[in-house]
Every structure is written in structure tokens, then in C-alpha cells.
DRENKE-892241 format. One record per atom (N, C-alpha, C): atom name; x, y, z; residue in one letter. Coordinates in pm, whole numbers, always signed. Example, Ala and Ser with C-alpha at 12.3 -4.5 7.8 and 13.67 -1.06 7.14 Angstrom:
2
+----+--------+--------+--------+---+
!  a !     xx !     yy !     zz ! r !
+----+--------+--------+--------+---+
!  N !  +1319 !   -569 !   +780 ! a !
! CA !  +1230 !   -450 !   +780 ! a !
!  C !  +1320 !   -330 !   +780 ! a !
!  N !  +1285 !   -225 !   +708 ! s !
! CA !  +1367 !   -106 !   +714 ! s !
!  C !  +1290 !     +3 !   +787 ! s !
+----+--------+--------+--------+---+
REM end
This chain:
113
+----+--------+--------+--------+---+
!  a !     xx !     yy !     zz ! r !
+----+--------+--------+--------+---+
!  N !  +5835 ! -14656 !   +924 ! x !
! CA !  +5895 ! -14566 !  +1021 ! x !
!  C !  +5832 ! -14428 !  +1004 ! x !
!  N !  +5815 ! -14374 !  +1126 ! x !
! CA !  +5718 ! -14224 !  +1114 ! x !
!  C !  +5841 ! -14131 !  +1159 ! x !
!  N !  +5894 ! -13995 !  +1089 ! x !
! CA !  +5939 ! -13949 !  +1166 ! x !
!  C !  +5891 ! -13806 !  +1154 ! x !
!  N !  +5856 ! -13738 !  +1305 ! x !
! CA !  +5802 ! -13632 !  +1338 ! x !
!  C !  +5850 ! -13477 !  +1220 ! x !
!  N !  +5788 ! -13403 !  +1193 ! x !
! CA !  +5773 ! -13294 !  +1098 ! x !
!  C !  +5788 ! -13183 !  +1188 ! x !
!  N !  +5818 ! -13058 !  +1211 ! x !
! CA !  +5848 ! -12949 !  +1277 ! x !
!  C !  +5754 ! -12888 !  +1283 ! x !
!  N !  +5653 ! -12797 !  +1376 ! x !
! CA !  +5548 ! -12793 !  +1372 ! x !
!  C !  +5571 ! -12654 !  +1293 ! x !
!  N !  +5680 ! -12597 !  +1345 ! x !
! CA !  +5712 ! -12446 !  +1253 ! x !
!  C !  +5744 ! -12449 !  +1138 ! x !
!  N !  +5759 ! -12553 !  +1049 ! x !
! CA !  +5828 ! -12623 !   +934 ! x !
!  C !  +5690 ! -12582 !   +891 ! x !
!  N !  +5569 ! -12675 !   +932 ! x !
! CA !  +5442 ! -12752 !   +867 ! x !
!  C !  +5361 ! -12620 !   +873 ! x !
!  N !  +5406 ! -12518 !   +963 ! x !
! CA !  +5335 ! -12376 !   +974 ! x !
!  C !  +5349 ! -12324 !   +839 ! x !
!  N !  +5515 ! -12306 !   +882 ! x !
! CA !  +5591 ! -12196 !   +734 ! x !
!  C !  +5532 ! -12254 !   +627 ! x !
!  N !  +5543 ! -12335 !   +581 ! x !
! CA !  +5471 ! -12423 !   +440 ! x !
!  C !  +5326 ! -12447 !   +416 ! x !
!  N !  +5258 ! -12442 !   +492 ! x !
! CA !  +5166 ! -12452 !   +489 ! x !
!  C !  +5128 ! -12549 !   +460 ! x !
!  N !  +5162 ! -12683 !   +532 ! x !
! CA !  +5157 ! -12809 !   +448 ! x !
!  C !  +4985 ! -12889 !   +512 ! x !
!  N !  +4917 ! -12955 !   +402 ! x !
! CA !  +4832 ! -13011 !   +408 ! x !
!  C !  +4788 ! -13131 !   +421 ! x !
!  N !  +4715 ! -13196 !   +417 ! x !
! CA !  +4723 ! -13383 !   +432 ! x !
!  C !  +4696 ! -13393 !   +264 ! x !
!  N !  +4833 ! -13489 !   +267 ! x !
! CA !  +4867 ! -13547 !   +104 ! x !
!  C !  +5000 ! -13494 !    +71 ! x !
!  N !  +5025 ! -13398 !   +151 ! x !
! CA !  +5113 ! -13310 !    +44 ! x !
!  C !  +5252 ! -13438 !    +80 ! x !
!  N !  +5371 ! -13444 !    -22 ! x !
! CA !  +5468 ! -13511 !    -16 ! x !
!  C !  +5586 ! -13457 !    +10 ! x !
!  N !  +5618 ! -13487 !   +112 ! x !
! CA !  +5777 ! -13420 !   +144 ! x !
!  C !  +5933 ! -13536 !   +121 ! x !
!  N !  +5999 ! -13466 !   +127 ! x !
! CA !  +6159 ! -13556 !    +77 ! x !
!  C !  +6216 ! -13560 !   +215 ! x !
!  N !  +6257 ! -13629 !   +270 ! x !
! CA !  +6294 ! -13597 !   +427 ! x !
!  C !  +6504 ! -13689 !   +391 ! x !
!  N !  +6577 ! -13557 !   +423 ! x !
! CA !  +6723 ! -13593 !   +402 ! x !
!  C !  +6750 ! -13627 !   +569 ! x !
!  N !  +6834 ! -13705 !   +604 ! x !
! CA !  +6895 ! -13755 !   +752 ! x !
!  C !  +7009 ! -13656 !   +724 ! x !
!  N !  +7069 ! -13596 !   +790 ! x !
! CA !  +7173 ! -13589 !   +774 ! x !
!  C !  +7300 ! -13645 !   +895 ! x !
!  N !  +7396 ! -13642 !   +869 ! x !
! CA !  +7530 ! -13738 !   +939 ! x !
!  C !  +7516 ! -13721 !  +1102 ! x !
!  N !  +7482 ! -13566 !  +1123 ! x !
! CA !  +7450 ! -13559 !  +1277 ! x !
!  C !  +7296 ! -13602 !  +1343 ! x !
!  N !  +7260 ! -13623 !  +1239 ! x !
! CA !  +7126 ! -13644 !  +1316 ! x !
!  C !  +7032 ! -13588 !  +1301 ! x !
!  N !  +7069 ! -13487 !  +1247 ! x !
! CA !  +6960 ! -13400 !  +1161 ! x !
!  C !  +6822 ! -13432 !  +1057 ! x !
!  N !  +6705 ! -13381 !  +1048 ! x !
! CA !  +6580 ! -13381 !   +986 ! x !
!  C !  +6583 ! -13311 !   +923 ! x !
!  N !  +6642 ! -13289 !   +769 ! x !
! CA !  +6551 ! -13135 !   +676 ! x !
!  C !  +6476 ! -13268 !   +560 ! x !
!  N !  +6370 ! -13131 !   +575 ! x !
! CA !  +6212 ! -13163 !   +509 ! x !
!  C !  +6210 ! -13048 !   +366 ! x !
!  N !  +6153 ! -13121 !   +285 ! x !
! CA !  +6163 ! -13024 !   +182 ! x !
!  C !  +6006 ! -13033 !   +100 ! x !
!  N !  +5898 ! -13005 !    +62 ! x !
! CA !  +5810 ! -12985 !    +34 ! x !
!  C !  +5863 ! -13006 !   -106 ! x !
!  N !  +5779 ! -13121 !   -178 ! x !
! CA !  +5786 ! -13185 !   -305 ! x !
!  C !  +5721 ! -13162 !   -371 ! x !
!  N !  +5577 ! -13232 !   -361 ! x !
! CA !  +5488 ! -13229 !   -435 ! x !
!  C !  +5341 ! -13194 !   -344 ! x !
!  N !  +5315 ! -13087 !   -324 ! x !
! CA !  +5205 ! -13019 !   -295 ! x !
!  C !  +5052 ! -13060 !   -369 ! x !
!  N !  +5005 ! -13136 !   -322 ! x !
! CA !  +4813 ! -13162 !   -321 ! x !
!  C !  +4773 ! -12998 !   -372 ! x !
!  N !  +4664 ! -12997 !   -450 ! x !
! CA !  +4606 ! -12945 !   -497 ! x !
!  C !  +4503 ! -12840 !   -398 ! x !
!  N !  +4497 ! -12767 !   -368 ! x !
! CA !  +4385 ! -12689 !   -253 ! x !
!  C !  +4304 ! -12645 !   -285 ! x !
!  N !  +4222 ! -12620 !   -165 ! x !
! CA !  +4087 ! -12509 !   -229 ! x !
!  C !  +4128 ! -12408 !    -56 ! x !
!  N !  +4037 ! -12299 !    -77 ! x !
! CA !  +4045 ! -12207 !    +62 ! x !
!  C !  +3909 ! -12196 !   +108 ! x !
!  N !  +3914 ! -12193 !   +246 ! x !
! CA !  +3786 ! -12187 !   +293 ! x !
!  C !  +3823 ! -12059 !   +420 ! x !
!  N !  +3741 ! -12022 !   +486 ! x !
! CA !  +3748 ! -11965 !   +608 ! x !
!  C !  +3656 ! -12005 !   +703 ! x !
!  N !  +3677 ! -11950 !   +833 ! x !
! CA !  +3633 ! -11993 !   +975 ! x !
!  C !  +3682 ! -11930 !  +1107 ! x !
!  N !  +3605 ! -11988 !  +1190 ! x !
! CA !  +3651 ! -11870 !  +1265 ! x !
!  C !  +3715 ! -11955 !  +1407 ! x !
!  N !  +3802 ! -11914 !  +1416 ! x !
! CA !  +3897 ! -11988 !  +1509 ! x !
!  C !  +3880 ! -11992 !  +1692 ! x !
!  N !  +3904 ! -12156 !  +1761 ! x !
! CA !  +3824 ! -12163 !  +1880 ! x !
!  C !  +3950 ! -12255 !  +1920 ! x !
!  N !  +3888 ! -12238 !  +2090 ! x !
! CA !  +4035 ! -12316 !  +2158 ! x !
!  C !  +3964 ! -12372 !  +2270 ! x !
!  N !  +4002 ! -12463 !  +2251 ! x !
! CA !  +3898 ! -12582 !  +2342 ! x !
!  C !  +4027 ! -12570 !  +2452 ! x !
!  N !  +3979 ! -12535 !  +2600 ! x !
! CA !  +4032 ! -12529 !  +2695 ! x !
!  C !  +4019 ! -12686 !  +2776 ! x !
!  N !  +3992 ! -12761 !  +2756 ! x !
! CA !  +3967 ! -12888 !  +2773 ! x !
!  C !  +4071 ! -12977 !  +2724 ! x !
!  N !  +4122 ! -12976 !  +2606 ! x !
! CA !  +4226 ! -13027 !  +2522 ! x !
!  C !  +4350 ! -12945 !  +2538 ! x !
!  N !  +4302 ! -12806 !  +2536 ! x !
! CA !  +4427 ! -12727 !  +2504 ! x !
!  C !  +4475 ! -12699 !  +2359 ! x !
!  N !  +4409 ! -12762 !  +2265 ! x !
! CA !  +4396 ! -12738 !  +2120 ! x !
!  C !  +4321 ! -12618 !  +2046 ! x !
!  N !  +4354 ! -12591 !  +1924 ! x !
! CA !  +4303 ! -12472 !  +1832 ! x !
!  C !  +4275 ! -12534 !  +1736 ! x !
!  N !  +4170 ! -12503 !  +1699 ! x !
! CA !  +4066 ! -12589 !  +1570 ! x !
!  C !  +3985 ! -12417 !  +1491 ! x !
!  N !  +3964 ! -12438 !  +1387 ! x !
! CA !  +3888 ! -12364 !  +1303 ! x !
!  C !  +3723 ! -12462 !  +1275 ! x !
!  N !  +3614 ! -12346 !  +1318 ! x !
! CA !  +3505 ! -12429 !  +1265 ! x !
!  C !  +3436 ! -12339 !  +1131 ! x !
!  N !  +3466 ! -12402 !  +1028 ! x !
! CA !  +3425 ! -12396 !   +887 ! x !
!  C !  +3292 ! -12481 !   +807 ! x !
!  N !  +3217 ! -12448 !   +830 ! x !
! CA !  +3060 ! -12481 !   +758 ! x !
!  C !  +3015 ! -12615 !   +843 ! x !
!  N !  +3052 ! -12553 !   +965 ! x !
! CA !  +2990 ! -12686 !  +1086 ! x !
!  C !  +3067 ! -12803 !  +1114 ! x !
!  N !  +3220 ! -12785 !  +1032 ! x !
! CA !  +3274 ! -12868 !  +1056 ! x !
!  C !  +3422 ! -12827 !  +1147 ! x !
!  N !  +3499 ! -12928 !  +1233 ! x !
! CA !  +3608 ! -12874 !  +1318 ! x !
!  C !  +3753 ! -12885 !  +1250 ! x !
!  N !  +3809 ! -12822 !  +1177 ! x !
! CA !  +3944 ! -12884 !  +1154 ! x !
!  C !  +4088 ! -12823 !  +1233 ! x !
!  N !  +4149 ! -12913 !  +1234 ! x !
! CA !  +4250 ! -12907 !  +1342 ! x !
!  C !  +4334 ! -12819 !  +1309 ! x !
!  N !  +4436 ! -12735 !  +1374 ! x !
! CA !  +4524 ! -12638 !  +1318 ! x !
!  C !  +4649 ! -12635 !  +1379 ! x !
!  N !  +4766 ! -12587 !  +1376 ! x !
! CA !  +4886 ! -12615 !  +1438 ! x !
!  C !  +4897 ! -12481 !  +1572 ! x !
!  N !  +4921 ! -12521 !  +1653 ! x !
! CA !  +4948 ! -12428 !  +1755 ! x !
!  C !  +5044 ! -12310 !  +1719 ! x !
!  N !  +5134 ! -12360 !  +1619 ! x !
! CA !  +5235 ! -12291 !  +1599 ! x !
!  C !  +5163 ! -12156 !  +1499 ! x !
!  N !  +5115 ! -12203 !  +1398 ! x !
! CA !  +5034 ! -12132 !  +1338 ! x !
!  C !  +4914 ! -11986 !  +1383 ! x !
!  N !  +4897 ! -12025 !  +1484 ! x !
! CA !  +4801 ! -11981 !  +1610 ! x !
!  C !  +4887 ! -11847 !  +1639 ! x !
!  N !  +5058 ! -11898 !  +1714 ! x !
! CA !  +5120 ! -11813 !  +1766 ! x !
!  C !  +5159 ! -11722 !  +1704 ! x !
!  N !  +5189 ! -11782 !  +1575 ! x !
! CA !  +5298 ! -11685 !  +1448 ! x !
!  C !  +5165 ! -11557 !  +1425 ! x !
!  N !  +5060 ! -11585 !  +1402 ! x !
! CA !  +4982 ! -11486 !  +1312 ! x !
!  C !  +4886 ! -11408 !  +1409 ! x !
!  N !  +4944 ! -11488 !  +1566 ! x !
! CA !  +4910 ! -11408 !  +1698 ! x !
!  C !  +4717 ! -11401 !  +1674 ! x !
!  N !  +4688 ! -11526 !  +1680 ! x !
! CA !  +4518 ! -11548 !  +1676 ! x !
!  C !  +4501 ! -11534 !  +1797 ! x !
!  N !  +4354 ! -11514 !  +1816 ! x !
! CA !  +4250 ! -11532 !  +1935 ! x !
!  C !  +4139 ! -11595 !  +1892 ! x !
!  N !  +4069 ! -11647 !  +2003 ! x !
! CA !  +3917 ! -11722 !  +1991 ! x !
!  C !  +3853 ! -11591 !  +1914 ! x !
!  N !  +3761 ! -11651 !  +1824 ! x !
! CA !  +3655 ! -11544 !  +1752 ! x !
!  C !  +3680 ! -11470 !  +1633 ! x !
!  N !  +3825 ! -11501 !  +1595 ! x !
! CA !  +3927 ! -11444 !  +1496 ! x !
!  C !  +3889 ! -11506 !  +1333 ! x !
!  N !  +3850 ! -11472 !  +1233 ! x !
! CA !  +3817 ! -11524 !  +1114 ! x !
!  C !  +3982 ! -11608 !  +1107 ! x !
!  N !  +3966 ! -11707 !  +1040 ! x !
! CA !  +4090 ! -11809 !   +963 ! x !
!  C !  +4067 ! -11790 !   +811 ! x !
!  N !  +4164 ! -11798 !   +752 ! x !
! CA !  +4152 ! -11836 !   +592 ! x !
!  C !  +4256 ! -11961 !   +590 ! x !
!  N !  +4172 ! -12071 !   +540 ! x !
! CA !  +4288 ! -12193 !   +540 ! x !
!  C !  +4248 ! -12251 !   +417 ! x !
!  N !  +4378 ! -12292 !   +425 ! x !
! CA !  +4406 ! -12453 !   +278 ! x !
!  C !  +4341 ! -12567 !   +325 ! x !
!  N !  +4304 ! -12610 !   +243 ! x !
! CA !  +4238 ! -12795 !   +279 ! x !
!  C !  +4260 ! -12874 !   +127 ! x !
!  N !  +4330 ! -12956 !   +117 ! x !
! CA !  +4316 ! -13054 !    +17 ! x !
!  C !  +4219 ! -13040 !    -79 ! x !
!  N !  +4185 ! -13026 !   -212 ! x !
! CA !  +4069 ! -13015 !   -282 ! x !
!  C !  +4007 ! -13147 !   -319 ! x !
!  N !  +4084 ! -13242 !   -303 ! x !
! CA !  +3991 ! -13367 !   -314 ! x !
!  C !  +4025 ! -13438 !   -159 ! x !
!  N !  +3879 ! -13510 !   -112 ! x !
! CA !  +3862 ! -13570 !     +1 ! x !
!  C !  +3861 ! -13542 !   +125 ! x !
!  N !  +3868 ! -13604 !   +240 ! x !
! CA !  +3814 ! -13542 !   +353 ! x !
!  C !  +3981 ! -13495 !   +436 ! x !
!  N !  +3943 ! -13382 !   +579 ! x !
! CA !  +4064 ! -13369 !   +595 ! x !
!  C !  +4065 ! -13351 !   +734 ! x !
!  N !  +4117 ! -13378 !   +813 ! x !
! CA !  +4083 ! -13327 !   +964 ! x !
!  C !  +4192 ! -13250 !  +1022 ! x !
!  N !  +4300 ! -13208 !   +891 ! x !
! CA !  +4392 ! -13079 !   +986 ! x !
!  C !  +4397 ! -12974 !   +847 ! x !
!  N !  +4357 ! -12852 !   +874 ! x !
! CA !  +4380 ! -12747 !   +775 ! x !
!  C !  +4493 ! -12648 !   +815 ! x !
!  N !  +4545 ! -12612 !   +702 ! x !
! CA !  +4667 ! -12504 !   +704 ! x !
!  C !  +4627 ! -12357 !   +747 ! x !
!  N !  +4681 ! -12314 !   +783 ! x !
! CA !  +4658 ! -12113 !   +840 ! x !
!  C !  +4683 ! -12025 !   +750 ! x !
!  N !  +4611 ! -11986 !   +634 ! x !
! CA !  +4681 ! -11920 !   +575 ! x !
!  C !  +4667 ! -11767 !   +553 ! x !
!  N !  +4589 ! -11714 !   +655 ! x !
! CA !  +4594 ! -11600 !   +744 ! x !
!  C !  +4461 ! -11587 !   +870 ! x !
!  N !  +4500 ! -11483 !   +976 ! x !
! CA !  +4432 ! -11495 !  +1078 ! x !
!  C !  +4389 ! -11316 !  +1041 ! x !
!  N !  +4265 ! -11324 !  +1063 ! x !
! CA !  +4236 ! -11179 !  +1086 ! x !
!  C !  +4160 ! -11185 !  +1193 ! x !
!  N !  +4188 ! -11068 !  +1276 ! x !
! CA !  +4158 ! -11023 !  +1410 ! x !
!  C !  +3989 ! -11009 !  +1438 ! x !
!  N !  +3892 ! -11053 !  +1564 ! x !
! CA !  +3823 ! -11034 !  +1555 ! x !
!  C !  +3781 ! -10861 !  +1534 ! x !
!  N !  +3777 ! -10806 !  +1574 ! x !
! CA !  +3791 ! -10661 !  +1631 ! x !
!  C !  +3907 ! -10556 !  +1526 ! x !
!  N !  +3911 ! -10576 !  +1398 ! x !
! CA !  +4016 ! -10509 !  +1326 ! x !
!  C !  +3981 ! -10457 !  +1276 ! x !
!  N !  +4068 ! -10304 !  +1277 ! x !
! CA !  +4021 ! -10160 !  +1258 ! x !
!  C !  +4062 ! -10219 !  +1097 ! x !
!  N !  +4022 ! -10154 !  +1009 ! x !
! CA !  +4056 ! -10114 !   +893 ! x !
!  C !  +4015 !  -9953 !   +835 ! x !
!  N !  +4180 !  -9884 !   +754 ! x !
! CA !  +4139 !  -9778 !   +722 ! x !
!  C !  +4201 !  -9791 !   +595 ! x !
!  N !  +4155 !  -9631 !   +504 ! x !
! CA !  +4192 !  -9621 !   +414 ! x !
!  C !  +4226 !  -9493 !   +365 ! x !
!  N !  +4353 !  -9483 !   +307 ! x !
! CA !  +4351 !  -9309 !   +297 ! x !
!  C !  +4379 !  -9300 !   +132 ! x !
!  N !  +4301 !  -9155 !   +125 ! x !
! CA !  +4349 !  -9108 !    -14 ! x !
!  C !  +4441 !  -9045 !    -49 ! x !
+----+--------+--------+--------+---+
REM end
């Protein structure tokens, strides 16, 4: 039995492929998810694209496409062209990576003394 994960859940957590969650039913009908045992990561970055064709948001990281949560997209308020810093599993292959910040293409940075 598969049952669906919250996409704002899988945002907030940053959850990865492998990672193990505890999933409680509760009496009404309810889904809480609780993040168990977390896979091991490494971080990569990329720069984030939205295939108007699909309607999807993917990060492309060293020529490769990995998939990303829409929700993720909205929360950290990305655009096409925007660097990603994401989680990916440290062992094996992965075809959805976590958001684990968006920086703006075009971002001022200052600094005062």
C-alpha cells in the first residue's frame, strides 16, 4: 500500500530518496509522517529551470536533471536561472533532490562595517 506524503511535509524536511519515515493513521483519518531515519547526504548546487511543457521544476546539476518539489520552488520563492543548493542521497543514483536553499539570480549582496 502507497500512501501519498505532503508535498509541504517533504519540503519542510527536506526529505530525500531512502530516507525512512513512521507514518501514524490516526482515528479520523488522518496522515502524520515523522522522519526516522534520514540517508546520509552530500550537497550539490544548480541552477533551477521550469519546463513549461510539463509544468515541472527540476535543478540541472553537472548535466544532470533532478526533480524538485513545486512546493519547495514556492516557499523559497525561486525563478528560472536561480542557483539551488540541494541534498541528494550520498550513496546511489537519485532522480528527486531536496531544496535546501534558492538564491536569486540577480541578488544584491551587501556588507556593512
Amino acid at each position: 500500500v502507497h500512501y501519498p506524503v505532503s508535498p509541504n511535509y517533504a519540503s519542510k524536511s527536506k526529505l530525500v530518496e531512502g530516507d525512512f519515515l513512521k507514518l501514524t493513521l490516526t482515528h479520523q483519518g488522518k496522515l502524520l509522517y515523522k522522519q526516522i531515519g534520514p540517508v546520509k547526504r552530500r550537497h550539490d548546487k544548480g541552477e533551477l529551470h521550469f519546463d513549461s511543457d510539463t509544468q515541472k521544476w527540476s535543478v540541472i546539476c553537472s548535466g544532470k536533471a533532478y526533480r524538485i518539489l513545486t512546493a519547495s520552488v514556492t516557499f523559497h520563492h525561486g525563478s528560472s536561472g536561480d542557483t539551488v543548493h540541494i541534498l541528494l542521497p550520498s550513496q546511489g543514483e537519485s532522480v528527486w533532490a531536496a531544496v535546501d536553499a534558492i538564491i536569486p539570480r540577480h541578488a544584491a549582496f551587501s556588507m556593512q562595517s
